[in-house]
ChimeraX commands (.cxc) that place a marker at each C-alpha (Angstrom):
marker #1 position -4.21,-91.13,-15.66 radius 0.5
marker #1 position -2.79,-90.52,-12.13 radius 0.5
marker #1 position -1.76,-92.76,-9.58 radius 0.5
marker #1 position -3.94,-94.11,-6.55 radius 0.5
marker #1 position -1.22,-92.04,-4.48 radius 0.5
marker #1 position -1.89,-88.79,-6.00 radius 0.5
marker #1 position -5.44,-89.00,-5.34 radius 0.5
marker #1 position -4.97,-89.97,-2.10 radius 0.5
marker #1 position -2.84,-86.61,-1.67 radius 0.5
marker #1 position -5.52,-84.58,-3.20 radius 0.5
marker #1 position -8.32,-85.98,-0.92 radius 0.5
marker #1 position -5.97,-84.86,2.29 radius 0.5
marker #1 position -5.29,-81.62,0.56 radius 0.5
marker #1 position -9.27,-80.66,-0.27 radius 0.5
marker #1 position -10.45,-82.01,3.51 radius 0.5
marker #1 position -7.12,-81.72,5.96 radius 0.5
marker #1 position -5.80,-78.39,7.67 radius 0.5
marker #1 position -7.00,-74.89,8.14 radius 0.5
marker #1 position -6.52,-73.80,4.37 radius 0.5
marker #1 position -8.22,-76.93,2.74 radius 0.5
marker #1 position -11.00,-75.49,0.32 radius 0.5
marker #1 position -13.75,-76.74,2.17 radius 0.5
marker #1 position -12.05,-75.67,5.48 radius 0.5
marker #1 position -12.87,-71.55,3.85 radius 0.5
marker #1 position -16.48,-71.65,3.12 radius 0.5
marker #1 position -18.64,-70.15,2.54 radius 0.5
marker #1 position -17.00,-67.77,-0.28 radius 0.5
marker #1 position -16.93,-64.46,0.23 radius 0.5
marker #1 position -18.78,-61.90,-1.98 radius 0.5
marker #1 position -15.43,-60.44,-2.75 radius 0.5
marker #1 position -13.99,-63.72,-3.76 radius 0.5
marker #1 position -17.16,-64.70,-6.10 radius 0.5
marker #1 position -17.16,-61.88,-7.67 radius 0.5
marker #1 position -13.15,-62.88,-8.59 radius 0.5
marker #1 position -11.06,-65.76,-8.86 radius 0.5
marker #1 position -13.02,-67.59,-6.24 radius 0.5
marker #1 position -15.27,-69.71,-8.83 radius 0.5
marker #1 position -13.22,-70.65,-11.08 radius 0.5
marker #1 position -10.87,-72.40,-8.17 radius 0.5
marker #1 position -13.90,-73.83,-6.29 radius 0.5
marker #1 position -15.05,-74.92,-10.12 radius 0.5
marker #1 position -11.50,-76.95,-9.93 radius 0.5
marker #1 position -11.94,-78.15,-6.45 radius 0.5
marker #1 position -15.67,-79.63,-6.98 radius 0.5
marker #1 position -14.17,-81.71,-9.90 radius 0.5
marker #1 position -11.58,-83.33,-7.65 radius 0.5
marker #1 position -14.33,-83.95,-5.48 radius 0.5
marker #1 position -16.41,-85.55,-7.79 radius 0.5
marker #1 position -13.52,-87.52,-8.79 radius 0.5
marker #1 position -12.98,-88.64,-5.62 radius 0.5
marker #1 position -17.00,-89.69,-5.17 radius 0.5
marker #1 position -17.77,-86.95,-2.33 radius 0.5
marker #1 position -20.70,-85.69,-3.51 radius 0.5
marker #1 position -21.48,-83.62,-0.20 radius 0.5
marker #1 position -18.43,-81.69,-0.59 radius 0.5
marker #1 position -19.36,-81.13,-4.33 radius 0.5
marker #1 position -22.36,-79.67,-3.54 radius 0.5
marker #1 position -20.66,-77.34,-0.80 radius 0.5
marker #1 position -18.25,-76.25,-3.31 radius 0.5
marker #1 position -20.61,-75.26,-5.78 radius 0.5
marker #1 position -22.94,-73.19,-3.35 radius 0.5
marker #1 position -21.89,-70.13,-4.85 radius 0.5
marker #1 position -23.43,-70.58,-7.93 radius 0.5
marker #1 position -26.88,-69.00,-7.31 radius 0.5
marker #1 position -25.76,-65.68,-5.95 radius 0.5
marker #1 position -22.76,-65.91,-9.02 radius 0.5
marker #1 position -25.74,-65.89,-11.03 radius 0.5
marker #1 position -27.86,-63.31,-9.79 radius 0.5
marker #1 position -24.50,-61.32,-9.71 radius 0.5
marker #1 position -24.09,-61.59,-13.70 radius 0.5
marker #1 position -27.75,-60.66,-13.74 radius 0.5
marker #1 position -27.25,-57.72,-12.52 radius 0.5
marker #1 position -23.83,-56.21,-12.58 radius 0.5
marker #1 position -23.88,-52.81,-10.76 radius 0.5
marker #1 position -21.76,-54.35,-8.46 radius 0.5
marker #1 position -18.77,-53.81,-11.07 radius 0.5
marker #1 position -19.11,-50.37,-11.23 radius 0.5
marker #1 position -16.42,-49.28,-8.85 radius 0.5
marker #1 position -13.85,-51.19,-10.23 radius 0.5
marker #1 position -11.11,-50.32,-12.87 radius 0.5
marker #1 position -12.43,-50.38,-16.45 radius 0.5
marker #1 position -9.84,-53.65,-17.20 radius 0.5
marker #1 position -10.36,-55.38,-14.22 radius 0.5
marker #1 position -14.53,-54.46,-14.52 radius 0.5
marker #1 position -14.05,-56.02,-18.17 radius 0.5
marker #1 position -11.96,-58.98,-17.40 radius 0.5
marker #1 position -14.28,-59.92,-15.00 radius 0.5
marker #1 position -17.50,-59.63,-16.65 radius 0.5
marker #1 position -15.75,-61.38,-19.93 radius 0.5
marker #1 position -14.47,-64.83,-16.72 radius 0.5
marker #1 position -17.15,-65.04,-14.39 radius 0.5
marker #1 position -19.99,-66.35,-17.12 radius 0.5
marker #1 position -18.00,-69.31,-18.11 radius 0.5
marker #1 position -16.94,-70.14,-14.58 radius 0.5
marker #1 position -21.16,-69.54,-13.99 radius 0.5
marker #1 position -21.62,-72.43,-17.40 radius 0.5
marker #1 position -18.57,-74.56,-16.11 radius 0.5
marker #1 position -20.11,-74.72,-12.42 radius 0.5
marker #1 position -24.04,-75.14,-13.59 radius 0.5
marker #1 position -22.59,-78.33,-15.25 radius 0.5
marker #1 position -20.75,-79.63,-12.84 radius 0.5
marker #1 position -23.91,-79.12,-10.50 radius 0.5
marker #1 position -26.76,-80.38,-12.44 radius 0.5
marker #1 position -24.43,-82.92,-14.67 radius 0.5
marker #1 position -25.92,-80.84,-17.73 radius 0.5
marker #1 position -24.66,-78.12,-19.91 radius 0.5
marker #1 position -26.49,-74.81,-19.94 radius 0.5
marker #1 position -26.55,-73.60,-23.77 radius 0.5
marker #1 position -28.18,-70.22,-22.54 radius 0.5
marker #1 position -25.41,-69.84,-20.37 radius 0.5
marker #1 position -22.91,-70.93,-22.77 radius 0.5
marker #1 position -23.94,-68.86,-25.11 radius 0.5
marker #1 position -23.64,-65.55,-22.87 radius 0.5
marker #1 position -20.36,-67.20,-21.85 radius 0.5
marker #1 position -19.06,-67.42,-25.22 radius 0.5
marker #1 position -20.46,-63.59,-26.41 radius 0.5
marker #1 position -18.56,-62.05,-22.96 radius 0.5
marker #1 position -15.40,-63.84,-23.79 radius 0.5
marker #1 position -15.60,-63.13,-27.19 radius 0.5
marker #1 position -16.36,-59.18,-27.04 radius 0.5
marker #1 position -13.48,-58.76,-24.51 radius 0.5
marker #1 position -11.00,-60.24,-26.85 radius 0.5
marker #1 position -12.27,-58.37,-29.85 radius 0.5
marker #1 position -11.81,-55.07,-27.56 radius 0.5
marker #1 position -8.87,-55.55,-25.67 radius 0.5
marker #1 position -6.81,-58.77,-27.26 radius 0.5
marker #1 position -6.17,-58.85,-30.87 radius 0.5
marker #1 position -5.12,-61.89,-32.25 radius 0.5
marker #1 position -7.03,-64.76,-30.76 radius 0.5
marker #1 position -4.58,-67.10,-28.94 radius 0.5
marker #1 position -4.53,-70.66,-28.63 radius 0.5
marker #1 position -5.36,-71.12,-25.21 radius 0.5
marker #1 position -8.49,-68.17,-26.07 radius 0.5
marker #1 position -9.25,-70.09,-29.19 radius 0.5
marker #1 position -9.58,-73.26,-27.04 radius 0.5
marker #1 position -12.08,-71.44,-24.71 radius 0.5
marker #1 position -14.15,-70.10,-27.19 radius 0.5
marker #1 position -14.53,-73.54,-29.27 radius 0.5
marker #1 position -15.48,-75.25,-26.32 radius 0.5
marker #1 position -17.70,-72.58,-25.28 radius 0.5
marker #1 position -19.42,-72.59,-29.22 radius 0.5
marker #1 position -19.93,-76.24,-29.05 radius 0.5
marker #1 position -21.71,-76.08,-24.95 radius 0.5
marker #1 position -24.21,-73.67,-26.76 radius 0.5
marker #1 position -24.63,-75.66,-29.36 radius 0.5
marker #1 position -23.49,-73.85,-31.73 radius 0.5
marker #1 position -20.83,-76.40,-33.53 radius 0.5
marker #1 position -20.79,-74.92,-37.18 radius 0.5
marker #1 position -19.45,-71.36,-35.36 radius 0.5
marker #1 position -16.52,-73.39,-33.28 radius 0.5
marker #1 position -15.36,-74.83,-36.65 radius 0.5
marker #1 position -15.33,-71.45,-38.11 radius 0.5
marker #1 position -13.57,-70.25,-35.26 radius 0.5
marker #1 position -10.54,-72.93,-35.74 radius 0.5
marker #1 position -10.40,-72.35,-39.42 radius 0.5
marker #1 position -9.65,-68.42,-38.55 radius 0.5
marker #1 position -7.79,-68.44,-36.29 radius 0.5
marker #1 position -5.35,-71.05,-35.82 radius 0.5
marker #1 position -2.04,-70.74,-36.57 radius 0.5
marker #1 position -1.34,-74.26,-38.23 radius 0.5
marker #1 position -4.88,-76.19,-38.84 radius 0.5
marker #1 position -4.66,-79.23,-39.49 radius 0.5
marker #1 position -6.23,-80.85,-43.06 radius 0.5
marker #1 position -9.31,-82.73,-43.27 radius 0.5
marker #1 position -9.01,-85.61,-42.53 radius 0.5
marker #1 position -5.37,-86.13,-40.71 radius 0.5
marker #1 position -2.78,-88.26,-42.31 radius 0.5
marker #1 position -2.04,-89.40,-39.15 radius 0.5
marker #1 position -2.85,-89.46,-35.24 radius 0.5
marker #1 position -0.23,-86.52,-34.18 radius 0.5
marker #1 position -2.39,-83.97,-34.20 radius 0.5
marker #1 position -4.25,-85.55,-30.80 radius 0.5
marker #1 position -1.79,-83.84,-28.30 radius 0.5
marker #1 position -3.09,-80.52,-29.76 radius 0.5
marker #1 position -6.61,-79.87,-28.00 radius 0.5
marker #1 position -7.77,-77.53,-30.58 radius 0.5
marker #1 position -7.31,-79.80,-33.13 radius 0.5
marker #1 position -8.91,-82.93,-31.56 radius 0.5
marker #1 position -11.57,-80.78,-30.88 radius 0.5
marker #1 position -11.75,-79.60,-34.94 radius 0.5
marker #1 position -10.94,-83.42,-35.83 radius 0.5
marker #1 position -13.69,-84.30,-33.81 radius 0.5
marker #1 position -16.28,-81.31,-35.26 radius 0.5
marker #1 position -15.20,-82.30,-39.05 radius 0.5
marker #1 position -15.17,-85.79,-38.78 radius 0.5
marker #1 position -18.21,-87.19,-36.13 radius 0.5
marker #1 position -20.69,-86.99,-38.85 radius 0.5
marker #1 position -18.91,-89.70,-40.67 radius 0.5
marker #1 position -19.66,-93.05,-38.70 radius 0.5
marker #1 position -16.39,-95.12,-40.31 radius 0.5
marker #1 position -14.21,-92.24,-38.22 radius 0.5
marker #1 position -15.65,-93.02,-34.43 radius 0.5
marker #1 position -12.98,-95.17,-33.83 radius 0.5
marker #1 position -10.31,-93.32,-35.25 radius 0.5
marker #1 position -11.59,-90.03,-33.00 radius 0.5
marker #1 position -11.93,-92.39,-29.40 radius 0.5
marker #1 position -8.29,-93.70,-30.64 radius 0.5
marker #1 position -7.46,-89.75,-30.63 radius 0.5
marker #1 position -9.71,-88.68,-27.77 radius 0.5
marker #1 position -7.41,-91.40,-25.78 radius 0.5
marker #1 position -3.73,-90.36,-27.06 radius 0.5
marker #1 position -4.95,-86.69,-25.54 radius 0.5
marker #1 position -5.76,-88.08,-22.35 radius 0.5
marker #1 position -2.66,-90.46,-22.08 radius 0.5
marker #1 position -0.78,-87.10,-21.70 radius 0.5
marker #1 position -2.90,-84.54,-20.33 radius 0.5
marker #1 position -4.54,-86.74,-17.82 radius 0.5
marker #1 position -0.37,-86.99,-15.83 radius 0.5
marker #1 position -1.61,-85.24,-13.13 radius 0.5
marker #1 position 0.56,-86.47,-10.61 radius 0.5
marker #1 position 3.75,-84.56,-13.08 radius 0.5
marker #1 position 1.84,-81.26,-13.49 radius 0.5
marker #1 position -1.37,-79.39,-12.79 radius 0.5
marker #1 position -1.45,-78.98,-16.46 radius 0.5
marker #1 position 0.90,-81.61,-18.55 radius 0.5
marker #1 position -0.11,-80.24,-21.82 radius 0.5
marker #1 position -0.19,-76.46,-22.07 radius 0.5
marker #1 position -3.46,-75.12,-20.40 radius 0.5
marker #1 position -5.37,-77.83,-20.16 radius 0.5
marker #1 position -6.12,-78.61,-16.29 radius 0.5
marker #1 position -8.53,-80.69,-15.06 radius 0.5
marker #1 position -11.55,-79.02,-15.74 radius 0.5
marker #1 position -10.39,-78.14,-19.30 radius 0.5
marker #1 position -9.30,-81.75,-19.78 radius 0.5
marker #1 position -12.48,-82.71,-18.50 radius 0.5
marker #1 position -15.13,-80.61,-21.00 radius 0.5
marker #1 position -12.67,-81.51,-23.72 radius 0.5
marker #1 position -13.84,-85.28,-22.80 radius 0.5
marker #1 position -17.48,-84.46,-22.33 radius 0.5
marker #1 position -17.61,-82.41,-25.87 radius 0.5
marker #1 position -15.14,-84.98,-27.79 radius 0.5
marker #1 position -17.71,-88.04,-26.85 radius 0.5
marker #1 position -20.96,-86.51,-27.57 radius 0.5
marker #1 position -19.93,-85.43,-30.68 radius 0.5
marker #1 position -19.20,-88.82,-31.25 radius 0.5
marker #1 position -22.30,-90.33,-30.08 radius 0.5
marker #1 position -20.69,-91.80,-26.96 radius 0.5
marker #1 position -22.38,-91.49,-23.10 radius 0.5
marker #1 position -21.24,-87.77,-21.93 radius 0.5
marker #1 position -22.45,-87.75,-18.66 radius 0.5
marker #1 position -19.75,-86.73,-16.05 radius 0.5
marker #1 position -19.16,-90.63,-14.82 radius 0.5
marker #1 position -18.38,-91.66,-18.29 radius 0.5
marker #1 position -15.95,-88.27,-18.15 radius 0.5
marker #1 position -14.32,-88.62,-14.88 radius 0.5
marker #1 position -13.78,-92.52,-15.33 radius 0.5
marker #1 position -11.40,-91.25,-18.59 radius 0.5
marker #1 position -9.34,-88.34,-16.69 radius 0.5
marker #1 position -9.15,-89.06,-13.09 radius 0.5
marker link #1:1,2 radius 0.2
marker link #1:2,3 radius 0.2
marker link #1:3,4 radius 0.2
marker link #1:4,5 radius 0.2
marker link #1:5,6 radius 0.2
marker link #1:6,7 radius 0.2
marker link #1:7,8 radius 0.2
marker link #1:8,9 radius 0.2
marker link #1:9,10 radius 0.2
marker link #1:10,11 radius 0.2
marker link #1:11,12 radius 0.2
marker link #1:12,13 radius 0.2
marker link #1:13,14 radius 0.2
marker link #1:14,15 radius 0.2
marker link #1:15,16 radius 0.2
marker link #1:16,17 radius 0.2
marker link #1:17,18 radius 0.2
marker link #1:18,19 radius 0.2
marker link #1:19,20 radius 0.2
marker link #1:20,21 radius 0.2
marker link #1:21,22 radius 0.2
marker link #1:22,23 radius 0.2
marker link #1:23,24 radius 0.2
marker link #1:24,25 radius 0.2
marker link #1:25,26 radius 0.2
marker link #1:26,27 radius 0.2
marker link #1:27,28 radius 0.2
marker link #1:28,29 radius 0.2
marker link #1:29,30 radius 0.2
marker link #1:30,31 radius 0.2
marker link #1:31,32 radius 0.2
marker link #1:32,33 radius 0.2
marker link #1:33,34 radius 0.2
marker link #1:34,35 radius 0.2
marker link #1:35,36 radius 0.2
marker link #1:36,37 radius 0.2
marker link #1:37,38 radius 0.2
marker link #1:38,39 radius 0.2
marker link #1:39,40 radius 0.2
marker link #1:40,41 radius 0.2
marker link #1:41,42 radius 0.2
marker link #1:42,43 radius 0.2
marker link #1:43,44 radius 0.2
marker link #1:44,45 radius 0.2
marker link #1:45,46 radius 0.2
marker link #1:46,47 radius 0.2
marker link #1:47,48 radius 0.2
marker link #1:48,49 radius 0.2
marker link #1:49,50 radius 0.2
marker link #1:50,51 radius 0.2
marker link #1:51,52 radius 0.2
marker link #1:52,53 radius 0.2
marker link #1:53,54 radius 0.2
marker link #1:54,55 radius 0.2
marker link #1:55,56 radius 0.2
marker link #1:56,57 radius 0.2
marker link #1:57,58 radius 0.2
marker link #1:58,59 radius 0.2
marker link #1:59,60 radius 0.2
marker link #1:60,61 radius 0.2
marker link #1:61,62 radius 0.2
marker link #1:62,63 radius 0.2
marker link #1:63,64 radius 0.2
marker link #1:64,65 radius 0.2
marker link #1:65,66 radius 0.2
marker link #1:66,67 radius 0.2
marker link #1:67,68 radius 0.2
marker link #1:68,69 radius 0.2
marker link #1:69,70 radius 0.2
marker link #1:70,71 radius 0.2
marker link #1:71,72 radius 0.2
marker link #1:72,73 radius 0.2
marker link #1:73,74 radius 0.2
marker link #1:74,75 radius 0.2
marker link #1:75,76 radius 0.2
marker link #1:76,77 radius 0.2
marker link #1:77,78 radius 0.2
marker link #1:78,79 radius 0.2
marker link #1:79,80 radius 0.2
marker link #1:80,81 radius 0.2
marker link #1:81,82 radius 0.2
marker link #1:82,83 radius 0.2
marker link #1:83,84 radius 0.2
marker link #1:84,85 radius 0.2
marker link #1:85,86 radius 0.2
marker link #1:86,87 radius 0.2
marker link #1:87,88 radius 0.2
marker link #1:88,89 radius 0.2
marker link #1:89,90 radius 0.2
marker link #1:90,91 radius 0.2
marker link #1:91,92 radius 0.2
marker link #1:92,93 radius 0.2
marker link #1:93,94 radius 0.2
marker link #1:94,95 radius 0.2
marker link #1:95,96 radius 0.2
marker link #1:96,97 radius 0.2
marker link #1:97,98 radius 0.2
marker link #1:98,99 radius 0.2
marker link #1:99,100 radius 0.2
marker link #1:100,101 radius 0.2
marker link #1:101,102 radius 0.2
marker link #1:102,103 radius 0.2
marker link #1:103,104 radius 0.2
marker link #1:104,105 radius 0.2
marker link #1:105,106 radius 0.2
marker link #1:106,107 radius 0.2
marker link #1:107,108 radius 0.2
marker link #1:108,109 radius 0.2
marker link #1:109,110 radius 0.2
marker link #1:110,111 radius 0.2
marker link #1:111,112 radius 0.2
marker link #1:112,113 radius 0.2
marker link #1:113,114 radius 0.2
marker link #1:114,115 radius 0.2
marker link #1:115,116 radius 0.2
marker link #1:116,117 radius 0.2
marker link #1:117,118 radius 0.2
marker link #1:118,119 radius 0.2
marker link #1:119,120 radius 0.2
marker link #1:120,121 radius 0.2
marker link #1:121,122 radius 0.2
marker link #1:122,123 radius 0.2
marker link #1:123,124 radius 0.2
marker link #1:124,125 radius 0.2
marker link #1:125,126 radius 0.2
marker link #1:126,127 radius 0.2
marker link #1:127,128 radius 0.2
marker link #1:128,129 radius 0.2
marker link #1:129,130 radius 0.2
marker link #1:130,131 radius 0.2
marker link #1:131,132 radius 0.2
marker link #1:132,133 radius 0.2
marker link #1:133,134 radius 0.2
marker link #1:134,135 radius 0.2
marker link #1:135,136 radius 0.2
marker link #1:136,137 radius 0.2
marker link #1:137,138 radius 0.2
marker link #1:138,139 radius 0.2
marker link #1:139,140 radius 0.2
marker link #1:140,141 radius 0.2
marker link #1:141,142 radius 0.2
marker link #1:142,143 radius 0.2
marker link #1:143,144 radius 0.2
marker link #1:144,145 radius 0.2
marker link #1:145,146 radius 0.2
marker link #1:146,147 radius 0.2
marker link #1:147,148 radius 0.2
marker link #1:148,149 radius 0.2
marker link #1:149,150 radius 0.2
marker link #1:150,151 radius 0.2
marker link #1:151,152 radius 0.2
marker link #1:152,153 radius 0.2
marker link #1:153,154 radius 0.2
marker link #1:154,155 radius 0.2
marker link #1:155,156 radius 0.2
marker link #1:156,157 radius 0.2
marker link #1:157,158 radius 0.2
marker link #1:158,159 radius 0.2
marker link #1:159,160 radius 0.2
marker link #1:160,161 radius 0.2
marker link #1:161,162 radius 0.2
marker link #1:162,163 radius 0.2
marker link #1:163,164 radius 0.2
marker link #1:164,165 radius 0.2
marker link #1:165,166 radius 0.2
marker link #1:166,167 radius 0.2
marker link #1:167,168 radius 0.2
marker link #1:168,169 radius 0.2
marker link #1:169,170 radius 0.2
marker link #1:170,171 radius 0.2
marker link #1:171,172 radius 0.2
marker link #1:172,173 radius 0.2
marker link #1:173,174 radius 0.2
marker link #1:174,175 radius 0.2
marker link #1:175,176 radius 0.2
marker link #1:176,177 radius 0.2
marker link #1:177,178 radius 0.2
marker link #1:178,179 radius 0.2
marker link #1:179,180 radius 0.2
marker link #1:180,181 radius 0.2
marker link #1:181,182 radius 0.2
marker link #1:182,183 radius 0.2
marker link #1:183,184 radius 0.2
marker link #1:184,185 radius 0.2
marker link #1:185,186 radius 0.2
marker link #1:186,187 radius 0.2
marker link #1:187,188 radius 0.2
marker link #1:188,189 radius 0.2
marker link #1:189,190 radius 0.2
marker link #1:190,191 radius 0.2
marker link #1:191,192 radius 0.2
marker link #1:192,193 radius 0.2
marker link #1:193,194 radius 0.2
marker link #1:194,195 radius 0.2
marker link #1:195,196 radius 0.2
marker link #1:196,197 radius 0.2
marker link #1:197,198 radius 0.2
marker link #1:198,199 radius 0.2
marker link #1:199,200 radius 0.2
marker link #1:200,201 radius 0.2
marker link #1:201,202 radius 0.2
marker link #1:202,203 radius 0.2
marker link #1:203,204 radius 0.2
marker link #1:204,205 radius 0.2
marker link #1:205,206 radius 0.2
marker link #1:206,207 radius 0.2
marker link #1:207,208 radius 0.2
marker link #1:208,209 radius 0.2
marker link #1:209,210 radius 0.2
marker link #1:210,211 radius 0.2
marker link #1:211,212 radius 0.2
marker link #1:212,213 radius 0.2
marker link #1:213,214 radius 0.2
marker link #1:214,215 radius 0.2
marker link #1:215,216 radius 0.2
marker link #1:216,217 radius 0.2
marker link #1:217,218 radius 0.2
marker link #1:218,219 radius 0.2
marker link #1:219,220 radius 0.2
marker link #1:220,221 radius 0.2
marker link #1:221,222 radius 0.2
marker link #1:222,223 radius 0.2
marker link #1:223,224 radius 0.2
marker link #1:224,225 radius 0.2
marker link #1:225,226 radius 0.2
marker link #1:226,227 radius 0.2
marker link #1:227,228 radius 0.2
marker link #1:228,229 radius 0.2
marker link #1:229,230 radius 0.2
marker link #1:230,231 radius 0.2
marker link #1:231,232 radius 0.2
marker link #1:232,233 radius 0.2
marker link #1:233,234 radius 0.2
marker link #1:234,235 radius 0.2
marker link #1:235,236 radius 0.2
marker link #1:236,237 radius 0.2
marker link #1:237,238 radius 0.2
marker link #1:238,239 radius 0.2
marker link #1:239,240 radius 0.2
marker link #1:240,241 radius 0.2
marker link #1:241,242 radius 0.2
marker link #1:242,243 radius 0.2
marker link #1:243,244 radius 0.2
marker link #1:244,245 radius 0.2
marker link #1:245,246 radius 0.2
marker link #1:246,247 radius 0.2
marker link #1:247,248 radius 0.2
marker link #1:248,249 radius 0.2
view
């Protein structure tokens, strides 16, 4: 958890001077189409964080033509076949992040399509699965509902799974395997408190936001923050983004 300080900083950093996020809007078609939701996905969690709601909602405006972009994708056409791909195979999950950042509700539909475009653009163009990949797609399996598949997914394709169940609390820094811990072990009542023991050794170190933008290996705020949201509703435990934000701001 960061200081009072750092959030402080990142309040006069989102509102304050001529390149503060909500000093640039409204984002250009070039920059939806891009990088631009996935940074204004980042920037609408710090928001929400900080209780501006407003701001949130500016953030997020995007969303609607983002959509109707994915819809229809013609748009794509003139661009190089890897950046075309890589695009199509981002822009859906930054769609699913944003719709639940927006409505407080995940969007298995758009999970779903999320988790296929990700999926078929590794298959074609990235071999192995990697860990940070892996972590995508699990958390992208689970959003749609689709929990047996993100299990299956783990079991494949990492490199050192843990075993069922852990002989200790270690494995927690790994996000992968809290998330598998969590999938394996949440239909077992005795193990709730053993997982929110886990969920919270996770978030000791990859909530130190005021040492990195990521103090565990790919796991920034908004990756921190749907690890939360998945970890306690697969443990029964209130999901909703204030339950989440009061465990990683």
């Amino acid at each position: 958890m960061a200081s009072l300080d750092y959030w402080q900083k990142e309040r006069t950093a989102l509102f304050e001077g001529e390149i503060a996020p909500l000093n640039r809007l409204p984002m250009s078609t070039a920059a939806r189409r891009a990088n631009g939701p996935m940074f204004a996905n980042i920037d609408a969690l710090r928001t929400i964080v900080l209780g501006c709601p407003a701001a949130t909602a500016n953030l997020l405006d995007y969303l609607p033509d983002l959509l109707d972009d994915l819809t229809c994708t013609d748009w794509a056409a003139t661009l190089p076949e890897y950046d075309r791909a890589g695009r199509l195979a981002s822009l859906p999950e930054h769609a699913a992040v944003g719709t639940w950042l927006r409505t407080g509700s995940t969007d298995a539909s758009l999970s779903q399509a999320a988790f296929e475009a990700l999926l078929n653009h590794q298959e074609r163009y990235g071999g192995r699965i990697s860990g940070p990949t892996l972590l995508h797609l699990m958390l992208l399996s689970i959003e749609a509902s689709s929990i047996p598949q993100a299990a299956c997914l783990y079991e494949q394709w990492e490199k050192r799974p843990i075993s069922m169940p852990p002989e200790s609390r270690r494995f927690a820094k790994n996000p992968r395997a809290l998330l598998y811990a969590h999938l394996r072990l949440s239909p077992l009542s005795d193990h709730s408190g053993f997982l929110f023991d886990c969920l919270h050794l996770f978030l000791a170190q990859a909530t130190r936001w005021d040492k990195d933008v990521q103090p565990v290996p790919y796991v920034g705020l908004v990756e921190a923050a749907r690890i939360t949201r998945t970890c306690l509703q697969l443990t029964g435990r209130p999901s909703d983004l204030e339950a989440v934000v009061a465990l990683i701001r």
